[in-house]
C-alpha positions as CSV (number, residue, x, y, z in Angstrom):
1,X,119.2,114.3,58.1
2,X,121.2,115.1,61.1
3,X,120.3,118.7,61.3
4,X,116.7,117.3,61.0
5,X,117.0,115.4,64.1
6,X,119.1,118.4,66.0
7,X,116.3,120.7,65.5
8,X,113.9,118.1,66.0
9,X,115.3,117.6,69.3
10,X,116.0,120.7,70.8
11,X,112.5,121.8,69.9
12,X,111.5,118.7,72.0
13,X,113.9,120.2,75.1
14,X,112.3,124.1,74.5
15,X,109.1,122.3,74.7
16,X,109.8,120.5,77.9
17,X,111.4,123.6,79.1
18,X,108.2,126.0,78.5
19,X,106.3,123.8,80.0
20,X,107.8,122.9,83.3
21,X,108.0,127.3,83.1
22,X,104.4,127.9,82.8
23,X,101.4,125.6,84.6
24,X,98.6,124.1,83.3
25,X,96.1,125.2,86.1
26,X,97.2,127.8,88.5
27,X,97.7,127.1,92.6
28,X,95.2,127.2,94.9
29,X,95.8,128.8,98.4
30,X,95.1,126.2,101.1
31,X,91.8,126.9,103.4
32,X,92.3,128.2,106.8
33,X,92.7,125.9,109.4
34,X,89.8,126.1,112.2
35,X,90.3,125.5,115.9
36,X,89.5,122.4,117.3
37,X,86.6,122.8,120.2
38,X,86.5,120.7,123.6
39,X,83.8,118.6,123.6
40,X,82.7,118.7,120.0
41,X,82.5,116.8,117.2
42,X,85.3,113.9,118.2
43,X,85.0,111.3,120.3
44,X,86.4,112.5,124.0
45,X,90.4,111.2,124.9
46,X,91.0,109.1,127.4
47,X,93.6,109.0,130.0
48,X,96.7,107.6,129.1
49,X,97.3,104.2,130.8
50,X,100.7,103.0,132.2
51,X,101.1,99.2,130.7
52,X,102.2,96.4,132.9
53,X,106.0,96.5,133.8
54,X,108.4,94.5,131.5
55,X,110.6,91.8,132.4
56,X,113.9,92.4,132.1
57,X,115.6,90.2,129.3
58,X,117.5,86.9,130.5
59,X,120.7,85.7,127.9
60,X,120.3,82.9,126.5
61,X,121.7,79.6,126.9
62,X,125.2,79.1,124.4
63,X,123.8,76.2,122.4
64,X,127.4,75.4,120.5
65,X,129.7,76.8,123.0
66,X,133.2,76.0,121.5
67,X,135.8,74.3,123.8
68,X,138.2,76.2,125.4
69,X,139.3,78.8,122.5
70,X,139.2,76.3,119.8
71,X,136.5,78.4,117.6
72,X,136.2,78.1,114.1
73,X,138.3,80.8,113.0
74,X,141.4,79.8,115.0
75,X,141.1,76.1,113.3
76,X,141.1,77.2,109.8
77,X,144.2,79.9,110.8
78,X,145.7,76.9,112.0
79,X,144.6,74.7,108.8
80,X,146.0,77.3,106.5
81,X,149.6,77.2,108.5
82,X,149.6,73.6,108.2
83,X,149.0,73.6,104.7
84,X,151.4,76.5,103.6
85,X,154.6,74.7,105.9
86,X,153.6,71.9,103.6
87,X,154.0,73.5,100.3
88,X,157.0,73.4,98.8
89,X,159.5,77.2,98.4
């Protein structure tokens, strides 16, 4: 049964193989690209024009500033010092 399946399998991969190897139809060469003429069939381009000048950005108002270097970060350091001189050695 095994050998059954092996051959049954790598006839499946040869098959795979052969045809990835050989197409079904076979390429066509692309068609030559023709030059565009001025005036023809498009509709004609118009000038580029600048747009109006941005505004330079303004920063924003701190909503939450925090007071005088106590941020979050330093009061759960802080926390975590407290808690660990209160743990026993």
């Amino acid at each position: 049964m095994n050998k059954i399946l092996a051959a049954m399998m790598a006839a499946l991969f040869a098959a795979g193989v052969f045809a990835q190897a050989t197409p079904a139809t076979p390429a066509t060469p692309a068609a030559p690209a023709t030059p565009a003429s001025p005036g023809g069939a498009g509709a004609s381009a118009t000038p580029a024009v600048p747009s109006a000048g941005a505004t330079p950005a303004t920063p924003a108002a701190k909503a939450s500033a925090p007071a005088a270097g106590k941020s979050k970060a330093t009061a759960k350091t802080k926390a975590k010092k407290k808690a660990k001189a209160k743990q026993p050695a």
